[in-house]
N, C-alpha and C positions, 0 to 999 in steps of 0.2 A: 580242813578243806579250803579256807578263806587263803591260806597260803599259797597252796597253789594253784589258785584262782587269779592271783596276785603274779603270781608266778610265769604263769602263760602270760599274763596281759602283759609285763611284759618282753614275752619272746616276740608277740604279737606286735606290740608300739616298734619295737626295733625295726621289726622288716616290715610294718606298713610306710613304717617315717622312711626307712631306703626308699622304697617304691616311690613316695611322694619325691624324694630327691632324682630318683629317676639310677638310683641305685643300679649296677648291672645284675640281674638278673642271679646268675650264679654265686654271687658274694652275700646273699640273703639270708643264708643258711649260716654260715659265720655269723655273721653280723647280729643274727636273731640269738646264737648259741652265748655267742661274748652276752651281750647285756643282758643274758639269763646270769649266766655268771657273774656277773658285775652284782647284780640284784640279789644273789643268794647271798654272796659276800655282806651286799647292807645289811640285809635282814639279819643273818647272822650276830652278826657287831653289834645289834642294837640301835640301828638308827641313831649314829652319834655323829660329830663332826670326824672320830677315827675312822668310823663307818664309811663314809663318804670319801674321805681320804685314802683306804686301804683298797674299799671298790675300786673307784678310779683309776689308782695306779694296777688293779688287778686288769681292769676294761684297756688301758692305756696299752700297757704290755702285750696283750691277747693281742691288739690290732696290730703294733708292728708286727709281731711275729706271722701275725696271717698275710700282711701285707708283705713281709719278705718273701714267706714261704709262696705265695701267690702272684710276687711278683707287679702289684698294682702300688696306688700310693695307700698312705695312709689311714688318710682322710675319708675316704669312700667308706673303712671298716670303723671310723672314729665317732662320726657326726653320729650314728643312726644307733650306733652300741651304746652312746651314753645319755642317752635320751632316757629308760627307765630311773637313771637316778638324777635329772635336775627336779632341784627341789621346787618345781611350780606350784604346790600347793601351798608351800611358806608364804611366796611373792602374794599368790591369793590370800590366803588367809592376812596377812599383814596389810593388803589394801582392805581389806573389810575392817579392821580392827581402824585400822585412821578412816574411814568412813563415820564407822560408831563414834567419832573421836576417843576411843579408846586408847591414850596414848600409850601406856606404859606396856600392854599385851601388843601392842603393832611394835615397839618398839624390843623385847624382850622377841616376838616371833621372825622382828626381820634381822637382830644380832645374830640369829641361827639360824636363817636360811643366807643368811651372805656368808659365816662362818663356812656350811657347806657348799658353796658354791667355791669356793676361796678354797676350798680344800679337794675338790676337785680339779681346779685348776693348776695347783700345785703338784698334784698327781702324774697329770697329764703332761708340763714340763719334765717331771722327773723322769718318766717312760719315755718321753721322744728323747732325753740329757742320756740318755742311755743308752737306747739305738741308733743314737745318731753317730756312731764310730762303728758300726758294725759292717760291714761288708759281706753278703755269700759271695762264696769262690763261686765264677763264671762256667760256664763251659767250655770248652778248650776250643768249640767250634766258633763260637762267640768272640774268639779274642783274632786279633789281628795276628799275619801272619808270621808276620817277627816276633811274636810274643806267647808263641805256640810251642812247647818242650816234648 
């Protein structure tokens, strides 16, 4: 049950964070659907830095492809889809630990949330290094008239 409690929260974080961005209305449903995916992929993997690295480029992919298929940018399906896996809680947990001056636990928790962090961004190069030579064929109406067969 706890999973997929986890689970909604976040389809939910996806497309409340669109909304706060002021996300279009219609791209919510993607964008909730990716970072469900993205999330199941973490969990799956075991919360590791592969975890975060495989999500990512799973969430990275999803969005070009919606963004082609949909025809908007990127970024609209990017920001709000990869929001269930930054690891905010490491950032937290790593400022309490040097708080405590607990050196060696802030130091040991925040090696693994920059790892993940670091591997999600890696991801996310690798997905746009990807689609970024892609092109969809146009529509014949769309093309100028010299260039109509």
């Amino acid at each position: 049950m706890n999973i997929l409690i986890q689970c909604v929260a976040s389809m939910f974080a996806s497309a409340f964070f669109g909304e706060l961005l002021r996300q279009p209305r219609r791209t919510l449903p993607y964008t909730s659907l990716i970072g469900l995916n993205g999330y199941i992929i973490y969990l799956l993997m075991g919360k590791t830095a592969m975890a975060f690295f495989v999500a990512g480029l799973a969430v990275g992919l999803l969005c070009e492809l919606t963004a082609r298929i949909q025809r908007m940018a990127t970024t609209i399906f990017l920001v709000s889809a990869i929001i269930p896996l930054v690891p905010g809680l490491g950032v937290y947990r790593t400022m309490m630990y040097l708080a405590a001056q607990d050196f060696g636990m802030a130091i040991s928790t925040g090696v693994e949330t920059v790892t993940g962090i670091g591997a999600i961004a890696l991801a996310l190069t690798i997905a746009t290094t990807i689609f970024s030579n892609i092109r969809l064929p146009m529509h014949p109406d769309a093309l100028p008239p010299e260039r109509r067969t």
